[in-house]
Backbone of each chain as ProteinMPNN parsed JSONL, in Angstrom:
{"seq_chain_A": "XXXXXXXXXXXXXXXXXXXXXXXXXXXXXXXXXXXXXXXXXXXXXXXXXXXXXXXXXXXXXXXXXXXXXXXXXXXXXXXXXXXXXXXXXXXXXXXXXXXXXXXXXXXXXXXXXXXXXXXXXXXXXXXXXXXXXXXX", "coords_chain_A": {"N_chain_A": [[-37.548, 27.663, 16.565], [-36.562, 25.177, 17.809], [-36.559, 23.621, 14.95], [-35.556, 25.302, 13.87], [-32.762, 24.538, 14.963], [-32.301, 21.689, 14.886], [-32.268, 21.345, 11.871], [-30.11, 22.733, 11.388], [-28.16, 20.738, 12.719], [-29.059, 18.454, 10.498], [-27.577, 19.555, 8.618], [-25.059, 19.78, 9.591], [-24.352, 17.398, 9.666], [-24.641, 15.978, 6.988], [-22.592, 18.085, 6.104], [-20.364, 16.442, 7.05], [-20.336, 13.657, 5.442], [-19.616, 14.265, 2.838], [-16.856, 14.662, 3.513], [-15.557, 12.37, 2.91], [-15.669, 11.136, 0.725], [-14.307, 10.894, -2.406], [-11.157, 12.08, -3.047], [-10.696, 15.133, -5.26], [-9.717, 14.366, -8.453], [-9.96, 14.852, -10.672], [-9.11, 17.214, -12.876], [-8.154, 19.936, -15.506], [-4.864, 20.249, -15.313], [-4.401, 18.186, -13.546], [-4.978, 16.081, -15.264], [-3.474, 16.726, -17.489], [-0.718, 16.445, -16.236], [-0.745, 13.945, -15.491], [-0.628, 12.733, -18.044], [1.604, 13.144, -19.141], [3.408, 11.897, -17.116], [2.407, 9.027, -18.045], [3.524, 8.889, -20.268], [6.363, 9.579, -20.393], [6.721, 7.609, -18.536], [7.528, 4.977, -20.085], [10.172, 5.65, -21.17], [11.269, 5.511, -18.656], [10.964, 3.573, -17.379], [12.42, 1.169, -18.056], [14.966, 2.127, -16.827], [14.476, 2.378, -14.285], [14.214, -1.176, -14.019], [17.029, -1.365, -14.744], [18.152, -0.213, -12.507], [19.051, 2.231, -12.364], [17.437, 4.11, -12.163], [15.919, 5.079, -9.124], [12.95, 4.726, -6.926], [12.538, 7.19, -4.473], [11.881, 8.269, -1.196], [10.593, 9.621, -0.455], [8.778, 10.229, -2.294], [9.733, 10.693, -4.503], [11.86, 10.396, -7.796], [15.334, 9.207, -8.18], [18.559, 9.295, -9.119], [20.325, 6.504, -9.169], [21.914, 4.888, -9.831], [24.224, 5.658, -12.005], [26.394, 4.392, -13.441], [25.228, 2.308, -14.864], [24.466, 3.251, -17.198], [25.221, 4.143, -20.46], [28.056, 6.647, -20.824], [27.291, 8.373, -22.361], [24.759, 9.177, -22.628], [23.994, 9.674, -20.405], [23.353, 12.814, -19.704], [20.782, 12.825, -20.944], [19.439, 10.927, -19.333], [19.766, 12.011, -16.769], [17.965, 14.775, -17.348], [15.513, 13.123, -17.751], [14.933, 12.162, -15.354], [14.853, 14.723, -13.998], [12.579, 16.061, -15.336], [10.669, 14.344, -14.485], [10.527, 14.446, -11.968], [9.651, 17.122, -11.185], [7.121, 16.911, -12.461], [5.678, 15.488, -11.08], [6.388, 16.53, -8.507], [4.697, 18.907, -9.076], [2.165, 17.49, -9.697], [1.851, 16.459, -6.978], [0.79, 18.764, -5.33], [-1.31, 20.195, -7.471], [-2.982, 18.521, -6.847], [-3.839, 19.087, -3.758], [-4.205, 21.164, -4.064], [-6.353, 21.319, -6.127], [-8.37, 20.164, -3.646], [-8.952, 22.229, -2.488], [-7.3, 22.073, -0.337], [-4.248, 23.55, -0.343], [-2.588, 23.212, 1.855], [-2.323, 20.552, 2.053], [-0.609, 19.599, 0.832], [2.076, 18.035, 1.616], [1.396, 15.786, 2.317], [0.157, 14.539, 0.695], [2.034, 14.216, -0.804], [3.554, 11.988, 0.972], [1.641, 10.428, 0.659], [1.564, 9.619, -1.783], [4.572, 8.333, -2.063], [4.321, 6.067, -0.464], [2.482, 4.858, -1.828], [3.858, 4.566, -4.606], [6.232, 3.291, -3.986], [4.877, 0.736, -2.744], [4.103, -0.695, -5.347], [5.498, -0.776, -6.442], [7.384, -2.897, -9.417], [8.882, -5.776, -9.176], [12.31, -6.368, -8.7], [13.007, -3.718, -8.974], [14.553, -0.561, -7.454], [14.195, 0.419, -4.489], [13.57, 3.882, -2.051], [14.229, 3.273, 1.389], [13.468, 4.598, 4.835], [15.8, 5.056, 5.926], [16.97, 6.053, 4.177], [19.009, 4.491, 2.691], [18.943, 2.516, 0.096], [17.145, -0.337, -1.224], [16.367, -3.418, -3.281], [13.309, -4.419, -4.699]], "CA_chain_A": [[-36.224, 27.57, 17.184], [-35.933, 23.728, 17.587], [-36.804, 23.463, 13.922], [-34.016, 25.959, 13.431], [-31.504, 23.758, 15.491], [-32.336, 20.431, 14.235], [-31.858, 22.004, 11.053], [-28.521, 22.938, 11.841], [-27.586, 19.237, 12.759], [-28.851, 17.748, 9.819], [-26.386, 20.276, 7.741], [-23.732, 19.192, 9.826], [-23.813, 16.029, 9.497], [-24.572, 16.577, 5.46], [-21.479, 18.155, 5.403], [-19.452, 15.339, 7.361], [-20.521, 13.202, 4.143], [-18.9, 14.545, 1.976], [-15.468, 14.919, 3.745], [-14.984, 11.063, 3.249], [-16.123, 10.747, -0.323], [-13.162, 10.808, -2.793], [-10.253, 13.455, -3.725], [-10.784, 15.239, -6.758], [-8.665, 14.414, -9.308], [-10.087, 14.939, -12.186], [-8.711, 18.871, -13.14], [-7.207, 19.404, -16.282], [-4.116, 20.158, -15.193], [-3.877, 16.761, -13.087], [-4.574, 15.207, -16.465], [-1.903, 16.393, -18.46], [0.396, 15.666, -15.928], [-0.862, 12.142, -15.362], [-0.235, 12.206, -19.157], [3.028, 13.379, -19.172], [4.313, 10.903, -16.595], [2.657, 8.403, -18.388], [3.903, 8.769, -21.545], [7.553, 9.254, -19.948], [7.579, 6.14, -17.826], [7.647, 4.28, -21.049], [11.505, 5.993, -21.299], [12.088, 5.95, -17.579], [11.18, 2.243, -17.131], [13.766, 0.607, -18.516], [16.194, 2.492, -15.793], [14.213, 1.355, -13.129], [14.758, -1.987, -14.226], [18.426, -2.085, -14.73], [18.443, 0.281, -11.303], [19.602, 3.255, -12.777], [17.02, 5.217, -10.934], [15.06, 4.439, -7.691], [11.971, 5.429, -6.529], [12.712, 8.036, -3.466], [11.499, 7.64, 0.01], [9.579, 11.126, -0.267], [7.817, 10.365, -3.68], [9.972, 11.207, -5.784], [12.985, 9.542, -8.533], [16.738, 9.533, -8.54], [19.694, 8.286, -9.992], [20.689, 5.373, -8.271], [23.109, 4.038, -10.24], [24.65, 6.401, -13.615], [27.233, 3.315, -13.887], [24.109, 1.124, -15.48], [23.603, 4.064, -18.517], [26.517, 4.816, -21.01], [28.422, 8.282, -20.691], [26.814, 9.006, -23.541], [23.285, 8.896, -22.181], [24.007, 10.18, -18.397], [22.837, 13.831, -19.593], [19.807, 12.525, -20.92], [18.725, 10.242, -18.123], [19.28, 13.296, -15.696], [17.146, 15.356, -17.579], [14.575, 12.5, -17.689], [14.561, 12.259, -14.007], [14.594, 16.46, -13.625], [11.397, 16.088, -15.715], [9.7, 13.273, -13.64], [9.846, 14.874, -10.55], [9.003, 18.364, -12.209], [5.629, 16.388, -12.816], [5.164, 14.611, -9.673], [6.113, 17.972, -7.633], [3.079, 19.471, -9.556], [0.929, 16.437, -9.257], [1.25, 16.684, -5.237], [0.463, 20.759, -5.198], [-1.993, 20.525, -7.994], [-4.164, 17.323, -5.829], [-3.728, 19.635, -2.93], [-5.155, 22.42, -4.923], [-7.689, 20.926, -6.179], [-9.274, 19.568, -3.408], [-9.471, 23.098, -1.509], [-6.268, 22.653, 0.801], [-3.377, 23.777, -0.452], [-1.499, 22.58, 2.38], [-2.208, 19.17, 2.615], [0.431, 18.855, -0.202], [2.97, 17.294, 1.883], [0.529, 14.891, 2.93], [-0.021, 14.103, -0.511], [2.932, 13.397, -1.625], [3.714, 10.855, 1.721], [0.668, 8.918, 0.736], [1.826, 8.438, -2.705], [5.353, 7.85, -1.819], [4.302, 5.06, 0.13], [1.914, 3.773, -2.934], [4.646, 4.258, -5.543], [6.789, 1.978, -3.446], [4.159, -0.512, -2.842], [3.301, -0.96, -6.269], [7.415, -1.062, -7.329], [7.797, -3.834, -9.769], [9.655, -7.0, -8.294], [13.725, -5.782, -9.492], [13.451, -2.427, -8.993], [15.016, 0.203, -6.371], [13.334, 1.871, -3.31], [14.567, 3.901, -0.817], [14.214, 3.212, 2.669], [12.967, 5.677, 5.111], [16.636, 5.877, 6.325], [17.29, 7.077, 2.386], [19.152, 3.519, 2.072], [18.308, 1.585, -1.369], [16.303, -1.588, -1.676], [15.565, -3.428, -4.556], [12.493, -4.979, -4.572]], "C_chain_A": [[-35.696, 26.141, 17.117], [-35.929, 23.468, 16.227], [-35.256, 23.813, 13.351], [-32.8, 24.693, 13.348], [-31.423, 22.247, 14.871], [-31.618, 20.989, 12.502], [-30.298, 22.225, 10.301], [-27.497, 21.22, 12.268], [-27.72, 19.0, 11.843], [-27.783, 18.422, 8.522], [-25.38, 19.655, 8.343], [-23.258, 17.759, 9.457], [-23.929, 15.591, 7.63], [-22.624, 16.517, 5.385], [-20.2, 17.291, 5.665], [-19.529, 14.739, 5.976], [-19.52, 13.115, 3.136], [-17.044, 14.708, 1.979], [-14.637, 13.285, 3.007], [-14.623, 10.532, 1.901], [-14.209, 10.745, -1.498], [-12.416, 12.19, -3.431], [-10.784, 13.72, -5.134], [-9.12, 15.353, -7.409], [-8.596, 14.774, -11.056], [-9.993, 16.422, -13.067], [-7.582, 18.507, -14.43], [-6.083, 19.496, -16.238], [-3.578, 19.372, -14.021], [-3.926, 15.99, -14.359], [-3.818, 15.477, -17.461], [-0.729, 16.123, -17.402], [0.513, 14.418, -15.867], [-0.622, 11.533, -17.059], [0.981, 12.381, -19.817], [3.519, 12.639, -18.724], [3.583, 9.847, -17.426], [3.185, 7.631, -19.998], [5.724, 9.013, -21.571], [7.832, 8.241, -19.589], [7.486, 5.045, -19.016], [9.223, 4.382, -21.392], [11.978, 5.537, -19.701], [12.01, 4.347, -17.183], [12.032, 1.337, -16.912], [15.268, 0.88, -17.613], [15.688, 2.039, -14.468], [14.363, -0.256, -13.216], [16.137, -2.447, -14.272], [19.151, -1.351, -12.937], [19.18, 1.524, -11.263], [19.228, 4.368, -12.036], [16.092, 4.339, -10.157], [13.933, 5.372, -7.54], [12.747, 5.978, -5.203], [11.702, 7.55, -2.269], [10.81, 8.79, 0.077], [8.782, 11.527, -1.82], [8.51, 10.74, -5.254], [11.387, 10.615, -7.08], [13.913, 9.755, -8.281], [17.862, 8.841, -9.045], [19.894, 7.399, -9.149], [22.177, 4.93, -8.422], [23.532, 4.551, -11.904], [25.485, 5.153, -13.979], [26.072, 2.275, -14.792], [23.837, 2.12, -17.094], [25.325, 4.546, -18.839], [26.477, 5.993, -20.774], [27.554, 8.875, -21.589], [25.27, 9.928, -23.404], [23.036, 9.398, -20.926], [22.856, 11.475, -18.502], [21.639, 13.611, -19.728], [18.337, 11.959, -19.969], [18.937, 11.524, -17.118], [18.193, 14.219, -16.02], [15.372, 14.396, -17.381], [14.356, 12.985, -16.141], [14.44, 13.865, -13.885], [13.456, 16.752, -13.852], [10.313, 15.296, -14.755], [9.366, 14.099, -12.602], [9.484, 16.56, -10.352], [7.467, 18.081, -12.081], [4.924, 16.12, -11.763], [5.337, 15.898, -8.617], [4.595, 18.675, -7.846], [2.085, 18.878, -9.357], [0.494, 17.011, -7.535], [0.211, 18.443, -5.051], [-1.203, 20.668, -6.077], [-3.518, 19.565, -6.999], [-4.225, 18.304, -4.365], [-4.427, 20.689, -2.708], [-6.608, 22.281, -5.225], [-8.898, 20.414, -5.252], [-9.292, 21.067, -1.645], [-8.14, 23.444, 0.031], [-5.138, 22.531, -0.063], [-1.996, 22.847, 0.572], [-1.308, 21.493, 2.972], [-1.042, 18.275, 1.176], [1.56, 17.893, 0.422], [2.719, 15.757, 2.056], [-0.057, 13.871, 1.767], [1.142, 13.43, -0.929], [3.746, 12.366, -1.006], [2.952, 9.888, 1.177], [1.313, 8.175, -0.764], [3.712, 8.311, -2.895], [5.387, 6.555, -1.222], [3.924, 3.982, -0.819], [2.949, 3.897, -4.159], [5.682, 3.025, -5.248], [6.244, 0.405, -2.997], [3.834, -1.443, -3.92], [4.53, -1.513, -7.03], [7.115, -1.961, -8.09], [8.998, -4.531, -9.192], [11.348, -6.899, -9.351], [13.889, -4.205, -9.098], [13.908, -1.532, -7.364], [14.27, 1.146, -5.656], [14.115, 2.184, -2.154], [14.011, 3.345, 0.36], [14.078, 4.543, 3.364], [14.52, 6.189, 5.273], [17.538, 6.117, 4.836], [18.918, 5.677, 1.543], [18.671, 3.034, 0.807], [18.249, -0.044, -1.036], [16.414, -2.344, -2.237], [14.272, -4.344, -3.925], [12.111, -6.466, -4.849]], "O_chain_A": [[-34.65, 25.85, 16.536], [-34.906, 22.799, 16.075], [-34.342, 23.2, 12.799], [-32.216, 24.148, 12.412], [-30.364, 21.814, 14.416], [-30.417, 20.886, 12.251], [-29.72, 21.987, 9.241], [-26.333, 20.924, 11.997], [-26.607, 19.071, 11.321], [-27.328, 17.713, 7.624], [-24.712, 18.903, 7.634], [-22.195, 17.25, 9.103], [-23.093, 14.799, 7.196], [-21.793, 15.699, 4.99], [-19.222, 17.272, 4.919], [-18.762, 15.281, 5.18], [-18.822, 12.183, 2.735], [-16.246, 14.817, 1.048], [-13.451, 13.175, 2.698], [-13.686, 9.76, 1.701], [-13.122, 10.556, -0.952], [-12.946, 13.079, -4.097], [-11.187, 12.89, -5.949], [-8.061, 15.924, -7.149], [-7.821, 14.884, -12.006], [-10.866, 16.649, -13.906], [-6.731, 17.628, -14.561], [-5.614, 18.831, -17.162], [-2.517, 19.698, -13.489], [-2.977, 15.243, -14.598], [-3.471, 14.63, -18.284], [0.25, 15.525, -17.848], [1.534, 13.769, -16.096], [-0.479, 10.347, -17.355], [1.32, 11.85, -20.874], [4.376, 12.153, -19.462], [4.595, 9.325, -17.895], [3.202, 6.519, -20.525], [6.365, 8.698, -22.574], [8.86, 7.67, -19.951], [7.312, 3.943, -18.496], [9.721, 3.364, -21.873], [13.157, 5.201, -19.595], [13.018, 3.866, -16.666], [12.357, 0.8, -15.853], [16.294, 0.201, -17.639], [16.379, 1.414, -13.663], [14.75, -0.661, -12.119], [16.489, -3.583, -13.957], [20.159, -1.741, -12.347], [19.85, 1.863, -10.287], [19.907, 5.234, -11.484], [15.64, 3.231, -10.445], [13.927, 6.541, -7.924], [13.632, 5.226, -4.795], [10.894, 6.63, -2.39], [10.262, 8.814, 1.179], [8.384, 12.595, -2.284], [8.124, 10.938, -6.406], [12.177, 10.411, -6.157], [13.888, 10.927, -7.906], [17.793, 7.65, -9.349], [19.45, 7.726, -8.048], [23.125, 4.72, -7.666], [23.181, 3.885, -12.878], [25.181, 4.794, -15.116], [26.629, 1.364, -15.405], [23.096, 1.687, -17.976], [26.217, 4.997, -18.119], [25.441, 6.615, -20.536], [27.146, 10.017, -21.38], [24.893, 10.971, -23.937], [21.904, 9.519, -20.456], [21.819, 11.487, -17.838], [20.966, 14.054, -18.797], [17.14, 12.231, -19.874], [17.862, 11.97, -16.717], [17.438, 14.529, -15.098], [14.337, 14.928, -16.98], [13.728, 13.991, -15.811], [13.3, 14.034, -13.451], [12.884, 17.519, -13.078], [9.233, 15.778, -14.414], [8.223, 14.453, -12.312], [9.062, 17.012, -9.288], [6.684, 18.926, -11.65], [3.758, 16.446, -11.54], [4.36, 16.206, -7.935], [3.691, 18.885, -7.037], [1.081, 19.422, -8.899], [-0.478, 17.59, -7.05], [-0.901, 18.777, -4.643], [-2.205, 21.016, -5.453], [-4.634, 19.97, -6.673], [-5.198, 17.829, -3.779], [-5.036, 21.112, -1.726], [-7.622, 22.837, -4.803], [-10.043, 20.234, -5.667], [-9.511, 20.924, -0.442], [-8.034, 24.331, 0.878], [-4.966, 21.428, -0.584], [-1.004, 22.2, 0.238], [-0.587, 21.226, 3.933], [-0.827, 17.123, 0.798], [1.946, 16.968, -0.292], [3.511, 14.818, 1.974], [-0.564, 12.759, 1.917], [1.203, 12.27, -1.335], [4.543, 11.739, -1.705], [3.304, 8.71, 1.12], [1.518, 6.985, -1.003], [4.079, 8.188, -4.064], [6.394, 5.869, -1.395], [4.399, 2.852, -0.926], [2.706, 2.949, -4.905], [5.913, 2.074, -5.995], [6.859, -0.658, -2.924], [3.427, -2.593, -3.756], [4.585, -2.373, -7.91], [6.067, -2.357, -7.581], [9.984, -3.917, -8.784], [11.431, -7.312, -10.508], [14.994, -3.677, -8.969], [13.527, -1.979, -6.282], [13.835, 2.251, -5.982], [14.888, 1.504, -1.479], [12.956, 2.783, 0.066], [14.443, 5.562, 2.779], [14.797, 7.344, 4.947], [18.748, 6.333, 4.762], [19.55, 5.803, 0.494], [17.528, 3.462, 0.649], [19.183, -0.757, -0.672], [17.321, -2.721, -1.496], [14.315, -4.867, -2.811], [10.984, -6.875, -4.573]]}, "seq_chain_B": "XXXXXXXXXXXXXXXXXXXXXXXXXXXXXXXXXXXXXXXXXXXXXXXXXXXXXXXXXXXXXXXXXXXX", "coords_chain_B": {"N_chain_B": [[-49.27, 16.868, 33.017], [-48.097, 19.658, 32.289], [-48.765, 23.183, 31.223], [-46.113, 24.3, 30.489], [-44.974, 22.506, 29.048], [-44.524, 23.01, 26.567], [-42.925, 25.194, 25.944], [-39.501, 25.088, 25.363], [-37.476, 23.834, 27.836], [-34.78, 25.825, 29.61], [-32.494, 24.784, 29.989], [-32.924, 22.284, 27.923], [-33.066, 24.092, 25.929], [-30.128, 24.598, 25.806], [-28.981, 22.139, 25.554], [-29.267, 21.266, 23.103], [-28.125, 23.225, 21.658], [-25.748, 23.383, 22.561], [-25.244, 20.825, 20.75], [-25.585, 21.485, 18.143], [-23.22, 22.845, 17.645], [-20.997, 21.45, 18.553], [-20.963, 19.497, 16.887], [-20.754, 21.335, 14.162], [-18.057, 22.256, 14.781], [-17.082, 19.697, 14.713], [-17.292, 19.395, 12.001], [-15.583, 21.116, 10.83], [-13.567, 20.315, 12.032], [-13.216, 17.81, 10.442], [-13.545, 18.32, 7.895], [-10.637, 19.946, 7.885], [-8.929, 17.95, 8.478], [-6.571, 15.731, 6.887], [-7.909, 13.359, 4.553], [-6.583, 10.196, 4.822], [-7.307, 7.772, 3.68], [-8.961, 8.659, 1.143], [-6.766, 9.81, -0.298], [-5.003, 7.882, -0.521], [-6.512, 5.867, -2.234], [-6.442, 7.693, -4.418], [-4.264, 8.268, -5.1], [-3.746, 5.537, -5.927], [-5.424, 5.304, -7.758], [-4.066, 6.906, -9.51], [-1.292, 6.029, -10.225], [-1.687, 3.762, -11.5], [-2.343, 4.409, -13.618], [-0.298, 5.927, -14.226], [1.525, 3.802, -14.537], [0.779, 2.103, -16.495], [-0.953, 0.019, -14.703], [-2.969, -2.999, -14.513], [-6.234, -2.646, -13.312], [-7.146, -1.898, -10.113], [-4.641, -3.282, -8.687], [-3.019, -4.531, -6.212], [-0.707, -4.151, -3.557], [1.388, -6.102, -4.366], [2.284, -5.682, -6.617], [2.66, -6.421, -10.42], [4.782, -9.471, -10.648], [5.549, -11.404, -11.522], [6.315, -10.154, -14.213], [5.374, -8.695, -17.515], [7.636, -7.851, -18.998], [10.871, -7.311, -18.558]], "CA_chain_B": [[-48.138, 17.428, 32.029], [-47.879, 21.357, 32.609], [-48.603, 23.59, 29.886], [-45.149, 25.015, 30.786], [-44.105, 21.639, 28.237], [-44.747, 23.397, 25.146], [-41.658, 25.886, 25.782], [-38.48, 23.817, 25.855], [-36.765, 24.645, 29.289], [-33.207, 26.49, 29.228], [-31.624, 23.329, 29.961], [-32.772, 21.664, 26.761], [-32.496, 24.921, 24.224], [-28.784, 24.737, 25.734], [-27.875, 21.239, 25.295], [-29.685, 21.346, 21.727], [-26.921, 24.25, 20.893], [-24.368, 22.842, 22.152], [-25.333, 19.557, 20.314], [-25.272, 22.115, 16.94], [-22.07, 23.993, 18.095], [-20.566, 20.178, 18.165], [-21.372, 18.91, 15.182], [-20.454, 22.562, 13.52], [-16.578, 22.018, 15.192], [-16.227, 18.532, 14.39], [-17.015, 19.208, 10.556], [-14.13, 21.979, 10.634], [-11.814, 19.518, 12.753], [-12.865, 16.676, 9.505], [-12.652, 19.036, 6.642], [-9.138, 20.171, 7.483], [-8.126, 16.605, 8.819], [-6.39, 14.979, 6.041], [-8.569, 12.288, 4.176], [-6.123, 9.414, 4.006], [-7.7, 6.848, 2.532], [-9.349, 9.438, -0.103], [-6.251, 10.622, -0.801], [-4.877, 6.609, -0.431], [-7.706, 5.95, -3.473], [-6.628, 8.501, -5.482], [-2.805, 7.441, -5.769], [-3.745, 4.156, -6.484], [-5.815, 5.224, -9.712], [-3.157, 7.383, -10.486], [-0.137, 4.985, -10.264], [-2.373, 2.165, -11.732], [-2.512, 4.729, -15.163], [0.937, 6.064, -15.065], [2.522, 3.172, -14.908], [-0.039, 0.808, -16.597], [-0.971, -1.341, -14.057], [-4.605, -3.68, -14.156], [-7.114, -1.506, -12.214], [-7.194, -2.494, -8.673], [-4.254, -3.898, -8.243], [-2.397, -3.907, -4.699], [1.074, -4.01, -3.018], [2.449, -7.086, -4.89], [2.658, -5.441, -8.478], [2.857, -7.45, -11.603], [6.263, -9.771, -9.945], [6.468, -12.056, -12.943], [6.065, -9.528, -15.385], [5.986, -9.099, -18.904], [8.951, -7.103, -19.625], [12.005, -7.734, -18.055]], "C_chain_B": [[-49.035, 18.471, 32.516], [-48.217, 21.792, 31.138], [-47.036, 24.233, 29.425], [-44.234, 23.366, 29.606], [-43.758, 22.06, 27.31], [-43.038, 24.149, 24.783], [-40.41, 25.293, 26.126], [-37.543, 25.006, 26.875], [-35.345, 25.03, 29.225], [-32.474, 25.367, 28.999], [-31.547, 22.335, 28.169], [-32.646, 22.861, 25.494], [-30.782, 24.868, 24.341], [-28.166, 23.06, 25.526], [-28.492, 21.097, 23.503], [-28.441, 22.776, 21.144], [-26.532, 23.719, 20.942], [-24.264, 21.553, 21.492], [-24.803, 20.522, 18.527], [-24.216, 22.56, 17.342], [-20.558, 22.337, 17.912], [-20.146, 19.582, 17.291], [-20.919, 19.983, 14.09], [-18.417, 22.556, 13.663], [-15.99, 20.554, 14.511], [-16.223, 18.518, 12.854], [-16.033, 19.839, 10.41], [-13.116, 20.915, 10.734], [-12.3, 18.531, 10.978], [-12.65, 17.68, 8.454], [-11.263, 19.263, 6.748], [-8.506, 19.126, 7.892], [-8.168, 16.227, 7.399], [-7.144, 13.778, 5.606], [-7.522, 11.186, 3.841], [-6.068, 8.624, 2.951], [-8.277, 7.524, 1.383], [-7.829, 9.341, -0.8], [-5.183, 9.074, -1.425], [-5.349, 6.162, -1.722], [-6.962, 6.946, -4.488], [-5.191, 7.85, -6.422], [-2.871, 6.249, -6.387], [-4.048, 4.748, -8.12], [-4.661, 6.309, -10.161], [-1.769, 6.485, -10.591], [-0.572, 4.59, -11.27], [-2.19, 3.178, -13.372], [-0.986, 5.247, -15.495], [1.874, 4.959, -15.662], [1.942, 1.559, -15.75], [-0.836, -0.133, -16.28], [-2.699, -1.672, -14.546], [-5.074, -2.907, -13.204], [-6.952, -2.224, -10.826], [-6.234, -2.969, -8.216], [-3.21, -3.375, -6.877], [-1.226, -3.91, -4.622], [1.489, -4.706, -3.926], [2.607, -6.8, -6.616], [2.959, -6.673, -9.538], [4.844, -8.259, -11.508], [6.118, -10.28, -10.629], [5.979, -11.529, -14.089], [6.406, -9.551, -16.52], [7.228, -8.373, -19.582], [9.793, -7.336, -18.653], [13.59, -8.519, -19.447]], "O_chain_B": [[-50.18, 18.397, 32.963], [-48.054, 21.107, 30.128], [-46.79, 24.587, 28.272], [-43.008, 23.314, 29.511], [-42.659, 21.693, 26.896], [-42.253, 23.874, 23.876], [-40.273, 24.973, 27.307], [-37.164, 26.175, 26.8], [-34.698, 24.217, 28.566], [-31.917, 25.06, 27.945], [-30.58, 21.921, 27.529], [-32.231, 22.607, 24.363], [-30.093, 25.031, 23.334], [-26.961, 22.867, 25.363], [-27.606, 20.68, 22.756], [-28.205, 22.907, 19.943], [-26.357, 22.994, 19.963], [-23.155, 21.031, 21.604], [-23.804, 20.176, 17.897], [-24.944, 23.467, 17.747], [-19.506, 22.372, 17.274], [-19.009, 19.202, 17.012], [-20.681, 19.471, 12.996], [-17.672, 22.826, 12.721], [-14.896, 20.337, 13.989], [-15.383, 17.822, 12.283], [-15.218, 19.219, 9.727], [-12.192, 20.626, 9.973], [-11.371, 18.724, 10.194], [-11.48, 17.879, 8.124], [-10.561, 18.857, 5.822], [-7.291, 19.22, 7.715], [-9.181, 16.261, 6.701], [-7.03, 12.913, 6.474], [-7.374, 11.032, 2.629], [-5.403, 8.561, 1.917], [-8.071, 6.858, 0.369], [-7.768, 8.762, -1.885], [-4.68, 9.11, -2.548], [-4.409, 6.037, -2.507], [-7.159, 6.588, -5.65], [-5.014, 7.34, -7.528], [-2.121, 5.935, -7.311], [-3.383, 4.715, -9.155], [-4.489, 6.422, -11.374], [-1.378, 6.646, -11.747], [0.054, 4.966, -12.262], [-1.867, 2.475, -14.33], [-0.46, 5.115, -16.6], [2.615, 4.972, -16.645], [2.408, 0.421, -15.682], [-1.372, -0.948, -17.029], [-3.495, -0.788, -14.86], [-4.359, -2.499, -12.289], [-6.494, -3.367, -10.855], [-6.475, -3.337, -7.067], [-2.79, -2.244, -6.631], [-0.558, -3.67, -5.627], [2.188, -4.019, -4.671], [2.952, -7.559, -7.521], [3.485, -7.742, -9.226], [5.834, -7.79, -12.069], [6.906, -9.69, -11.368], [5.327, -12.179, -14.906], [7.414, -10.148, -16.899], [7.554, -8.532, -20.758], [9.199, -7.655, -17.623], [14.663, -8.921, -18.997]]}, "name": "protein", "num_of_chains": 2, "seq": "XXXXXXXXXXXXXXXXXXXXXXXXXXXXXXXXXXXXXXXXXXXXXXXXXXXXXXXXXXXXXXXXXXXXXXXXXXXXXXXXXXXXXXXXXXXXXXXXXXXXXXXXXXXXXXXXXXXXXXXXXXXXXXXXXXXXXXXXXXXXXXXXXXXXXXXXXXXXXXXXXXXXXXXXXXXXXXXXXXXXXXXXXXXXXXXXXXXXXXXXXXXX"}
């Protein structure tokens, strides 16, 4: 019986362990998206720089400023951004997925809303929580 | 000492449960508690590859960068 119960503690605390250890990320459908955005932000760069689009205050891109991109080019850059956060929607869900809760997606995509804005390059546009713009 | 030591007395088979019954709740409450910093960790290495960056690096991003 005590054997039992002890037993039973050292599982528990086993499985604490493991809660702490790190997200999985490594699923292949986190790595083609992580290779999709990064083989986009090579196009999308360049608009964060002139401020065209902003990082979002909930993780995610938007136009900022269409006046910085000829008429010519508007449709394009919308579609860019439609795609980005296409990717990054999936990213949050799929990290969410993968690591057994589904519904810690929101929670996901706060944390890296916070680290996409931390990481901004020095010029570029973030929102503010109250959905104000920045630059950095 | 009693031979009555050998058999552990109600008192201790019940705080030995509820010591397992404890420990059995609080892994539930941490599994479904959000892992920040895991999840903190993870964004980083994924930022750090979408957007290029040097491994490790923190808040102050590459500010006199090479493109501009």
């Amino acid at each position: 019986m005590r054997t039992l119960l002890v037993g039973a503690l050292l599982l528990g605390a086993a499985g604490h362990g493991r809660a702490q250890g790190n997200l999985e990320i490594d699923t292949p459908a986190i790595a083609a998206l992580r290779a999709a955005m990064q083989q986009r932000h090579q196009q999308i760069a360049a608009h964060y720089d002139a401020g065209a689009v902003g990082l979002t205050a909930d993780g995610l891109v938007a136009i900022r400023d269409a006046g910085q991109v000829p008429l010519s080019q508007r449709g394009r850059l919308s579609a860019l951004v439609a795609a980005e956060n296409r990717d990054r929607e999936a990213l949050y869900r799929e990290i969410a997925r993968a690591n057994g809760h589904p519904e810690w997606r929101e929670q996901v995509q706060a944390t890296f809303a916070q680290r996409w804005i931390d990481k901004a390059r020095r010029g570029w546009w973030v929102q503010r929580p109250d959905k104000g713009w920045a630059q950095r | 000492m009693t031979p009555s030591v050998r058999t552990p007395s109600p008192a201790g088979v019940m705080t030995l449960l509820l010591g397992a019954m404890l420990v059995a709740v609080g892994c539930v409450t941490i599994n479904i508690y959000f892992p920040a910093a895991a999840a903190e960790k993870a964004a980083d290495r994924i930022i750090d590859g979408v957007w290029q960056l040097p491994n490790g690096q923190g808040g102050q991003a590459p500010a006199d960068g090479d493109k501009q």
